[in-house]
C-alpha positions in Angstrom: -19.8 7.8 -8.1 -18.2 10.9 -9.4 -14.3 10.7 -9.3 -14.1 14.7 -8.6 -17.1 14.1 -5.3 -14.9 10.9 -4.6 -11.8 12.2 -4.6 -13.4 14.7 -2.3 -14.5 12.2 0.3 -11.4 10.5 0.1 -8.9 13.7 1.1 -11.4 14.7 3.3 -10.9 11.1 5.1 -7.3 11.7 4.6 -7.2 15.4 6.4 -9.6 14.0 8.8 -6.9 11.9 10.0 -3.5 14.0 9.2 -5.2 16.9 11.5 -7.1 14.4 14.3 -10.3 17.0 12.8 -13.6 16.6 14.6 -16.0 15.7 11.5 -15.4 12.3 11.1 -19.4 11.7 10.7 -19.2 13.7 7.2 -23.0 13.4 6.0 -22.8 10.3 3.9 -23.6 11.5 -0.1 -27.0 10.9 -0.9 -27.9 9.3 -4.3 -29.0 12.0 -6.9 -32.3 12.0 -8.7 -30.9 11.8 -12.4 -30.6 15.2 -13.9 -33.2 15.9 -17.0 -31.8 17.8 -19.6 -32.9 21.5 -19.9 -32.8 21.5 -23.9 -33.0 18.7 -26.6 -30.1 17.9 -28.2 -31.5 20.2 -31.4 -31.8 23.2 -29.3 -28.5 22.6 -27.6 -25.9 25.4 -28.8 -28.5 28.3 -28.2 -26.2 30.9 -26.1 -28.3 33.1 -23.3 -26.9 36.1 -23.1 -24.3 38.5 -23.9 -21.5 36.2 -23.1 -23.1 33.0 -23.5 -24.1 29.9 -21.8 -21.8 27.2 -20.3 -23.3 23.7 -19.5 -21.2 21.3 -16.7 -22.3 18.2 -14.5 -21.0 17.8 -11.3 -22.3 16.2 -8.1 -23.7 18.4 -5.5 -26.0 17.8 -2.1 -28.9 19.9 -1.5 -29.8 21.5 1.9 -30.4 20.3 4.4 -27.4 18.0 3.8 -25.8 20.2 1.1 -24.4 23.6 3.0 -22.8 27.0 2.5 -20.2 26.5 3.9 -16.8 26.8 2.7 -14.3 27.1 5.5 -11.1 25.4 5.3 -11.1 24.7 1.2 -9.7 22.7 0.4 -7.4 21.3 2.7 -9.4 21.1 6.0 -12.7 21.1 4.2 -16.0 21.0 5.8 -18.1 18.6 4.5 -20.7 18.6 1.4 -20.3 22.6 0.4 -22.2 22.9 -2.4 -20.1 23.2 -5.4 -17.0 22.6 -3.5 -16.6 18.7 -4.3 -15.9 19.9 -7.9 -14.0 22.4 -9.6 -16.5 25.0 -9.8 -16.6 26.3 -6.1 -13.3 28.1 -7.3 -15.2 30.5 -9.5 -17.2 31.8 -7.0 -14.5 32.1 -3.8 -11.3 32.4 -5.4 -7.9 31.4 -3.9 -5.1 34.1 -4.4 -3.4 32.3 -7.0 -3.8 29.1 -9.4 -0.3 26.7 -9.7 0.7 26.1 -13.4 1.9 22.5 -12.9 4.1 22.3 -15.9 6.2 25.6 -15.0 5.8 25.3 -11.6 4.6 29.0 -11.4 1.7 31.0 -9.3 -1.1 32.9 -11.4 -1.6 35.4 -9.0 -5.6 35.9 -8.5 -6.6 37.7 -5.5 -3.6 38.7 -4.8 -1.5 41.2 -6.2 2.5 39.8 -5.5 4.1 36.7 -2.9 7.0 37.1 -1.3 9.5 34.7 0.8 11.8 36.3 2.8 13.3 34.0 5.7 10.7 32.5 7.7 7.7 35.5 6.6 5.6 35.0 3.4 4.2 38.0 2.7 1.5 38.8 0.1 -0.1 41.7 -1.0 -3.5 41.8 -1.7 -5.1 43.7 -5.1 -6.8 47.0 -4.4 -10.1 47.1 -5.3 -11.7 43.8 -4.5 -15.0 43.5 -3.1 -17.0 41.1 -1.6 -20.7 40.3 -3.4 -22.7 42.3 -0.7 -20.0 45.0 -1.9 -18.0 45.2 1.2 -14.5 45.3 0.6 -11.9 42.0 0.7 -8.6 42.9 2.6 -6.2 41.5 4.9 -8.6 40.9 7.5 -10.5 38.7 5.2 -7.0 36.5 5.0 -6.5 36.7 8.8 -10.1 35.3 9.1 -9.1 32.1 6.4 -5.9 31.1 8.4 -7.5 31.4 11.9 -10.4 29.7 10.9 -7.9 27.1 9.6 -6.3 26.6 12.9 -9.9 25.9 14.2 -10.3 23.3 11.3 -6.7 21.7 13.1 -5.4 22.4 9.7 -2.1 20.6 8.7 -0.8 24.2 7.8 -0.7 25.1 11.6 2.0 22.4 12.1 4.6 25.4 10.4 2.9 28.1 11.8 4.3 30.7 14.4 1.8 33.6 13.8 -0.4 35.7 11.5 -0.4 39.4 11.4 -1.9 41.8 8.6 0.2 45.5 9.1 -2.0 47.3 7.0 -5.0 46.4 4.0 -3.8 45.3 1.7 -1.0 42.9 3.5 -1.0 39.8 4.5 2.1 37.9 6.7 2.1 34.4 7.8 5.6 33.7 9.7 6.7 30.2 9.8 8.2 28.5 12.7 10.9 27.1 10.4 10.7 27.3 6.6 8.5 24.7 4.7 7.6 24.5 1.2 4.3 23.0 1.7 2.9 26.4 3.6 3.4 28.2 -0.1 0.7 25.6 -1.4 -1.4 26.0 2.0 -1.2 30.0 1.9 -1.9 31.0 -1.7 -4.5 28.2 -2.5 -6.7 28.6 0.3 -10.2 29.6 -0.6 -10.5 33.2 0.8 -13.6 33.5 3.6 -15.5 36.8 4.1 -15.2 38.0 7.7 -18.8 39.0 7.6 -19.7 35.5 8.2 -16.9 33.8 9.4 -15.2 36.5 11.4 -17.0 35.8 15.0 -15.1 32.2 14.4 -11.9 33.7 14.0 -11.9 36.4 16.7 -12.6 32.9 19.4 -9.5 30.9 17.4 -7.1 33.8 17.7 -8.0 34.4 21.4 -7.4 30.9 22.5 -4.3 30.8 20.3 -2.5 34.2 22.0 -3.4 32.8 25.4 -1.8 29.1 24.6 -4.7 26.9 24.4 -5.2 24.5 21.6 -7.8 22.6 20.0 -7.9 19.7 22.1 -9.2 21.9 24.4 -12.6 21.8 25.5 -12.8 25.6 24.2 -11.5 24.9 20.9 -13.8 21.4 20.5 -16.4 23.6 20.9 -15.2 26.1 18.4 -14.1 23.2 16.4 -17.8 22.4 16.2 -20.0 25.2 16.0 -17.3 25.9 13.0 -18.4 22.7 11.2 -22.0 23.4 11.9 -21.9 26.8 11.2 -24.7 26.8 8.2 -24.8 30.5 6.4 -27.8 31.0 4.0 -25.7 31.8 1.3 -22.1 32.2 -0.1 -20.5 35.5 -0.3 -19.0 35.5 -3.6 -15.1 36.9 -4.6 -15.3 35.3 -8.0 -16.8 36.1 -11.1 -19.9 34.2 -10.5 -22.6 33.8 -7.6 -25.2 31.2 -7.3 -28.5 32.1 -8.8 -30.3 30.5 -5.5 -33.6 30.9 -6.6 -32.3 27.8 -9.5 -31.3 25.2 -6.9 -32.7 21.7 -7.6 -32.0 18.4 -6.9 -31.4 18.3 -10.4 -29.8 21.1 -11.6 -28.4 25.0 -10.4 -27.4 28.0 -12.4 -24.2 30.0 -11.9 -24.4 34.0 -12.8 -22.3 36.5 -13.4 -21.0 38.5 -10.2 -20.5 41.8 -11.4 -18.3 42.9 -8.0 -15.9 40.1 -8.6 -12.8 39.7 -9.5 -12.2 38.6 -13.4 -15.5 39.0 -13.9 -14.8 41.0 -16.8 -12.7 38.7 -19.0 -15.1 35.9 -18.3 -16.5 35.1 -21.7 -19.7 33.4 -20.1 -22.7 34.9 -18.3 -24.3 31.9 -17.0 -23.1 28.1 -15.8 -25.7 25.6 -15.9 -24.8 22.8 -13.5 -26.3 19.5 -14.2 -26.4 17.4 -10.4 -25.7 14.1 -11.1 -23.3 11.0 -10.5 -21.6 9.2 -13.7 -25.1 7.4 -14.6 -26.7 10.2 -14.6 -24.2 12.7 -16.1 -23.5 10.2 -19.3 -27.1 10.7 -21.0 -26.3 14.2 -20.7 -23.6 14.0 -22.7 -24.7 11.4 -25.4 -27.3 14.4 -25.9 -25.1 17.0 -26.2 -26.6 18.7 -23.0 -23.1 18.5 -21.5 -20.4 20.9 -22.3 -17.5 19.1 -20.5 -17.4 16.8 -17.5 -14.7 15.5 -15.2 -16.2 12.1 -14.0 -14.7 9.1 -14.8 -16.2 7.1 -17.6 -16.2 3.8 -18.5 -14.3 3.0 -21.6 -17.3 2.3 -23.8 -19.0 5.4 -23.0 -15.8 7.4 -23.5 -15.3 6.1 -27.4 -19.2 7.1 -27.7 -18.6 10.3 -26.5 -16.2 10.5 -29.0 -17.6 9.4 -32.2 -20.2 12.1 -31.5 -17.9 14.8 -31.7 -16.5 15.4 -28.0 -12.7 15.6 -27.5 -11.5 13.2 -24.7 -8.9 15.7 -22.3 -6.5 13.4 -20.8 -4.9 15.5 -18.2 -3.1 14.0 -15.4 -4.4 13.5 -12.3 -1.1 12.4 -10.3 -2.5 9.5 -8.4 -4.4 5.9 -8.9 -5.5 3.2 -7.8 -3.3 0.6 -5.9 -3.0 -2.5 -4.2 -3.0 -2.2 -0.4 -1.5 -5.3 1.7 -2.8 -6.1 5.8 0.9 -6.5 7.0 -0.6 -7.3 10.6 -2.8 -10.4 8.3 -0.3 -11.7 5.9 3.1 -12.3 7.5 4.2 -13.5 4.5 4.1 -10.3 2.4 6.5 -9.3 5.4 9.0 -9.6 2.7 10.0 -6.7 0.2 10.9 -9.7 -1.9 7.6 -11.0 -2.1 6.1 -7.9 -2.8 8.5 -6.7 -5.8 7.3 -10.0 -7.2 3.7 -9.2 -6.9 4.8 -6.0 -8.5 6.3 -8.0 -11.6 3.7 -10.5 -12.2 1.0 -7.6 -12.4 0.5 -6.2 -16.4 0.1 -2.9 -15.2 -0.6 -1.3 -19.0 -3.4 -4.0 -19.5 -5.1 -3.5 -15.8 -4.9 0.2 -16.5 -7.0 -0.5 -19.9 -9.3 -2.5 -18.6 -10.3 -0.3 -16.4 -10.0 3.2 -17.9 -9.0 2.9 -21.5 -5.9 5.4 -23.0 -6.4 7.4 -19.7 -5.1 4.1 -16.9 -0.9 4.4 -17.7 1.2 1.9 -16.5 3.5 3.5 -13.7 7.4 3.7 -14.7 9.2 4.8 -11.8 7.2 3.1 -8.7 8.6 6.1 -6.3 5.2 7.2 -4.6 4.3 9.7 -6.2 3.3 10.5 -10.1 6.0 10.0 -12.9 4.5 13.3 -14.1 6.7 15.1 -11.1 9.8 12.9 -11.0 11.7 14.2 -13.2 11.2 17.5 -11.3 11.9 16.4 -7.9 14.7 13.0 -8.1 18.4 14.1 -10.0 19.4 11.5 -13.0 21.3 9.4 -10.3 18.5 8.8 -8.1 16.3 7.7 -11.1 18.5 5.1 -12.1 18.8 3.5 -8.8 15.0 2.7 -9.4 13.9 -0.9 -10.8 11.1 -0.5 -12.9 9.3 -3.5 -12.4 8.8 -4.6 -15.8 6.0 -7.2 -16.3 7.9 -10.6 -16.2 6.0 -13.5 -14.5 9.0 -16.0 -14.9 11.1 -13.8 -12.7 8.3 -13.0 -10.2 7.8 -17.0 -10.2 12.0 -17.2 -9.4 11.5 -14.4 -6.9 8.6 -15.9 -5.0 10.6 -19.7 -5.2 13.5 -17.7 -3.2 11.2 -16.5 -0.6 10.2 -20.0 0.6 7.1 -20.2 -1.8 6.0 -23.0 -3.9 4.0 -24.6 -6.8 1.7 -27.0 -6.5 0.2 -27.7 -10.0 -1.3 -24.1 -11.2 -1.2 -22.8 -7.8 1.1 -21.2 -5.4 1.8 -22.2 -1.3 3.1 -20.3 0.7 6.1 -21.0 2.8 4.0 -22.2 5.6 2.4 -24.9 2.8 -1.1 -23.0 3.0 -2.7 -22.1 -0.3 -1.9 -18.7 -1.6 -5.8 -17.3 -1.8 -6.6 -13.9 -0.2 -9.7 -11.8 -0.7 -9.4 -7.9 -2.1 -11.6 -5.0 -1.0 -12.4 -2.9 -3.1 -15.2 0.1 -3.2 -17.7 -1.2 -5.6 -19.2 1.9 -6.6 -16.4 3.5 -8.4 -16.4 2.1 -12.1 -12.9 2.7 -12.4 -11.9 1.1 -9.4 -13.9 -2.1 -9.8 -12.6 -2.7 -13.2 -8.8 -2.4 -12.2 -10.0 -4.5 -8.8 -11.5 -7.6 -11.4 -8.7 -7.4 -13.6 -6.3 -7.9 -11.4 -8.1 -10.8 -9.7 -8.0 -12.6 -12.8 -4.8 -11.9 -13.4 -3.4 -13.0 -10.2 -5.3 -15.9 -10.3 -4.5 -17.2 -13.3 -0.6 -16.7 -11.8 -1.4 -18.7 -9.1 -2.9 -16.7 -6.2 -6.6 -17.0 -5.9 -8.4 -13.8 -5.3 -11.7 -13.4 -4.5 -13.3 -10.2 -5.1 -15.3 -8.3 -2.2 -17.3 -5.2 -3.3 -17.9 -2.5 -0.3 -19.9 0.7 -1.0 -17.2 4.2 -1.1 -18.5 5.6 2.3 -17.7 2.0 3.7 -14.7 0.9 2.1 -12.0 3.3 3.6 -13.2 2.8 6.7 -12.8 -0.9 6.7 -9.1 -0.2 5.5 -8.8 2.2 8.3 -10.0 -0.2 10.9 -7.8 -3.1 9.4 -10.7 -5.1 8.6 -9.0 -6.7 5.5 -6.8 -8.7 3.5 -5.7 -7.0 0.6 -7.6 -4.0 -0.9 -7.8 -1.5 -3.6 -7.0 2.4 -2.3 -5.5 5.5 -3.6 -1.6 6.4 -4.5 -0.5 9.7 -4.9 -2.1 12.9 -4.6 -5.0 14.6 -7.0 -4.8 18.0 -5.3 -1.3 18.7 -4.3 1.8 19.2 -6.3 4.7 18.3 -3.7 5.6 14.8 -2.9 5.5 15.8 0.6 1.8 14.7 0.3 1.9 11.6 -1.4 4.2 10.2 1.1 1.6 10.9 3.4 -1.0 9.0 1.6 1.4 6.2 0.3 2.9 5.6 4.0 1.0 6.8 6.5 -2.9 8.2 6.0 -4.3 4.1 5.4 -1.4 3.3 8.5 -1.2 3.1 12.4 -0.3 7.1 13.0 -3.3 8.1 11.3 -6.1 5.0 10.9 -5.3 4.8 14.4 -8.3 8.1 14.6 -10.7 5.5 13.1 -10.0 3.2 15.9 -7.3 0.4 13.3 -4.1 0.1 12.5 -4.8 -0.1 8.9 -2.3 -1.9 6.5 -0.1 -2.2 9.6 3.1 -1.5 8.5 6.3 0.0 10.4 7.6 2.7 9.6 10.9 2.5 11.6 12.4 -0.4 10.4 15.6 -1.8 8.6 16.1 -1.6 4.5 18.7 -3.1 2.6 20.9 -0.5 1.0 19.4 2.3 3.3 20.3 1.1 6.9 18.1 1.8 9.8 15.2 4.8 8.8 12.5 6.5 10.5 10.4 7.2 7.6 7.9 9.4 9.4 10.7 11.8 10.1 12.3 11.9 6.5 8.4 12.3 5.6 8.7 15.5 7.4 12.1 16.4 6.4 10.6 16.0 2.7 8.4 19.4 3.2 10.2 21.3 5.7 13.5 22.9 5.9 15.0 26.1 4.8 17.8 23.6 2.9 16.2 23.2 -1.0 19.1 20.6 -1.5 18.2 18.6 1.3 14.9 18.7 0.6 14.9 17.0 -2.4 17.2 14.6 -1.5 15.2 13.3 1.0 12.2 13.3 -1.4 14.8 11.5 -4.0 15.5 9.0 -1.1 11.9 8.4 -0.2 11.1 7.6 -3.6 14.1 5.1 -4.5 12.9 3.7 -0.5 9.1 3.3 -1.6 10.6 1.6 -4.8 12.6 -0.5 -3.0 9.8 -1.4 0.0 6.4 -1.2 -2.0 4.5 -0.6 1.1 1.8 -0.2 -1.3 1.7 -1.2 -5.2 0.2 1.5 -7.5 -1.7 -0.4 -10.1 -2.0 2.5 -12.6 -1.9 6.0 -12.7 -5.1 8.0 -13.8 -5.6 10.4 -16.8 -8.7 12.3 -17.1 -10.9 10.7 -19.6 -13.1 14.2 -19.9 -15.3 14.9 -22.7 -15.1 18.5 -24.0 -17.6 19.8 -26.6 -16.4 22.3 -29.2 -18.9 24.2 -31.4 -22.2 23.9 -30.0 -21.9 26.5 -26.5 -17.9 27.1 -26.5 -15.7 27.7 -29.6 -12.9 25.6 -28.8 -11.5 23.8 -25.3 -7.6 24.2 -25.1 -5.5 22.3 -27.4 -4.0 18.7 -26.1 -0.3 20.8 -25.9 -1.8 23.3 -23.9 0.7 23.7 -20.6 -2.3 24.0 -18.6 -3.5 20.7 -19.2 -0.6 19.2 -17.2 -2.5 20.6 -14.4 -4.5 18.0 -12.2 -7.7 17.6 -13.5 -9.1 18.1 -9.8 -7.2 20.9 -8.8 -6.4 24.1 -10.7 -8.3 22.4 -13.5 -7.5 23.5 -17.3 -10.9 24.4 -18.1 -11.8 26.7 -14.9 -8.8 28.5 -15.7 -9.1 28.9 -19.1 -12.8 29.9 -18.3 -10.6 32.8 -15.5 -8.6 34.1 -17.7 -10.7 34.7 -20.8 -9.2 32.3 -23.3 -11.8 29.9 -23.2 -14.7 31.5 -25.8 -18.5 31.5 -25.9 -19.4 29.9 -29.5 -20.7 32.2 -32.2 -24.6 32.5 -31.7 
């Protein structure tokens, strides 16, 4: 599976649950007929047009299950828009700005300034823009996005008091009280045209201003003739449209939109999209067919790649794979003792290599959320009240002897004087999932604690986590899409938990949220999840982020196994002169949101090849 469609269907199970919306019987993906390259390897470098040719592979559905429709991107998304489980759905509906991770700044797009000013962000929108049928994009196109959103039971309407648009060209969202998060909501929202969406805004606002909801039986129903809602086409604000006429199972083509915006410091006419999955993207690639690709390959494949002449881009992707524990199953991980020792007799750097190579880092701070954003969010005081877990089986061994556990011979029993032998879940389609989900088998095995391996198909998997139907399993940690650590709380202690697998009909990994820490008294971590991305207080915001963190630390609800760099092969010389440098600032985006290369590609520094 494709770690960019993946990642996809996992947020999407994740918003599913944070906003109770009604699509929880997302079309399951549908293998792909492996994509056949358009051009031998000889001819590959043979640039159509003015601008030149760009050549990507991404996984996309076809119709009837693949659709046009974008409402909600990317936070409430409706499932299996075509292009929008990638990166490349952003060059044809733009958001109003891009987030440079590294200087934590807005790269205004669609919009021409943002402003703050108590509770009111306001933002005004460039003059000018137009829509691909050539109607023109103004406020009312923005009041149609956030009204379609509060359809879509977006998170976003938690924060908000109302919408307004006082002329054009502005754009005002008022907050009930001030929130960080709504900045990342607001200007990172994929724009929608009102001349296809509008008829689904003009119902939300109407049962908004007279005080219904979506629970409603009026706003179900909007809820899903929304989701339904099946246009023949996208309406394109970007600098490219969809050359329809192109769409195979195998492959689609991307043209230039002459109406949109950037379009003109776009050094590429045409995007050919290979459709594929990692087996079927790779031979693309070992024939040069493949320009640059985002899924995540195996190690072996990713040292071919390279002695072939690809560059390997290793941005971050601020999350990874972890270790979930059935709390409501195994009393004795009740423990934070336990579980710290867990944490020590794991070799994080070596699971992290076997499964991904230079691009699966050992974690160093264990707060929740990536390391990448700690320094950024937790003062020097706060970091150093961390334990860094450092791999140390003799101490986990001590640890575990404290906690009522034993040897007996090679093995480990636990306090009750069962055998310490639990089975792990994992989703046996994602490579790099399986290989961190083997490799820490063996390792905990050969500790002491015999794991057995259970493999689950991706569209299964989550669901048995959801439901509770496991013992220890293999899940995501942080947050590929969202730069606060509002949102990685979320998924660290909530989205596989009671408040929100409870919508799948579990209770998850089971674990309570109110409850008593040493060092930290009685909390309500819910609520201090909240306080972490609310408030008008920037202090007190990120000191309950910096207390969250040291509490995760402390508590390892969860324990992150590794956290994931891109492993993406970039081509340089054949169809594009150079991909940006390792040092670029933009490759400390995520490499599944505001992605280096689509940027690059947006603002004209990426460059067509010579002919």
């Amino acid at each position: 599976m494709s770690p960019t469609a993946a990642l996809q269907r996992r947020e999407l199970l994740q918003l599913i649950g944070v906003s109770s919306l009604g699509v929880a019987g997302a079309s399951v993906v549908a293998g792909c007929t492996p994509a056949e390259p358009k051009s031998s390897s000889s001819a590959a470098g043979k640039a159509a047009g003015s601008g030149g040719e760009f050549h990507a592979g991404t996984l996309y559905l076809v119709s009837p299950q693949g659709n046009y429709n974008c409402a909600g991107q990317p936070f409430v998304k409706v499932p299996n828009a075509i292009l929008f489980s990638g990166n490349y759905g952003d060059l044809v509906m733009l958001p109003s700005a891009f987030y440079h991770w590294k200087e934590q700044t807005w790269d205004p797009f669609l919009m021409e300034s943002h402003q703050l000013q108590g509770k009111t962000h306001t933002v005004t929108i460039r003059s000018g823009l137009t829509w691909s049928d050539g109607t023109r994009l103004t406020s009312k196109d923005y009041l149609t996005t956030f009204w379609c959103q509060w359809a879509m039971n977006s998170p976003l309407w938690s924060y908000v008091e109302d919408l307004d648009a006082p002329d054009e060209q502005t754009f005002t969202l008022t907050m009930k009280e001030p929130a960080p998060v709504v900045e990342r909501y607001l200007l990172h929202s994929n724009i929608l045209p009102t001349a296809q969406y509008g008829k689904f805004a003009d119902r939300a606002e109407a049962l908004f201003r007279k005080g219904d909801s979506t629970s409603s039986s009026q706003g179900a129903k909007l809820n899903k003739d929304l989701v339904s809602f099946a246009p023949d086409r996208y309406l394109a604000s970007g600098p490219f449209d969809l050359d329809y006429k192109t769409i195979t199972n195998t492959q689609l083509s991307l043209v230039k939109n002459p109406r949109g915006y950037a379009a003109d410091r776009v050094n590429f006419d045409k995007i050919l999209i290979y459709n594929g999955e990692t087996p079927a993207i790779t031979p693309l690639v070992l024939s040069k067919d493949i320009d640059y690709a985002t899924n995540g390959f195996p190690v072996a494949s990713a040292k071919q790649f390279e002695k072939i002449g690809y560059r390997i881009l290793r941005p971050p992707t601020y999350s990874g794979p972890a270790l979930y524990m059935n709390f409501g199953k195994l009393e004795e991980l009740a423990e934070p003792s336990v579980r710290q020792a867990l944490n020590q007799a794991i070799d994080h750097r070596q699971n992290g290599q076997a499964a991904l190579g230079d691009s699966g880092q050992p974690p160093k701070y264990f707060t929740g959320f990536s390391d990448n954003l700690v320094d950024v969010w937790m003062a020097a005081d706060s970091k150093q009240q961390l334990s860094s877990y450092d791999h140390d089986q003799d101490a986990a061994a001590r640890t575990l002897e404290k906690a009522g556990w034993k040897r007996s011979g090679s093995s480990w029993q636990l306090p009750n004087g069962k055998p310490a032998a639990y089975e792990l879940l994992y989703p046996s389609d994602y490579s790099d999932w399986s290989g961190a989900a083997k490799d820490l088998a063996e390792q905990l095995t050969r500790f002491g604690i015999k794991i057995t391996l259970h493999g689950v198909v991706s569209t299964q998997q989550p669901v048995d986590v959801t439901k509770g139907n496991f013992q220890l399993a293999i899940q995501s940690w942080g947050n590929s899409s969202q730069p606060y650590p509002y949102f990685s709380f979320v998924q660290a202690f909530m989205t596989y938990n009671y408040p929100i697998a409870k919508n799948n009909g579990g209770r998850g990994m089971d674990y309570a949220l109110q409850r008593t820490v040493p060092g930290f008294g009685r909390v309500d971590i819910a609520t201090l999840i909240d306080r972490s991305g609310s408030g008008a207080d920037d202090n007190a915001i990120r000191a309950n982020i910096a207390k969250l963190g040291r509490l995760f630390n402390a508590e390892l609800p969860i324990i992150p196994l590794f956290e994931r760099l891109g492993n993406s092969p970039a081509l340089d010389g054949v169809r594009v002169e150079r991909f940006p440098a390792d040092d670029d600032p933009l490759v400390q985006n995520s490499l599944y949101a505001d992605n280096v290369v689509i940027l690059s590609m947006l603002s004209g520094e990426l460059k067509a090849a010579a002919k």
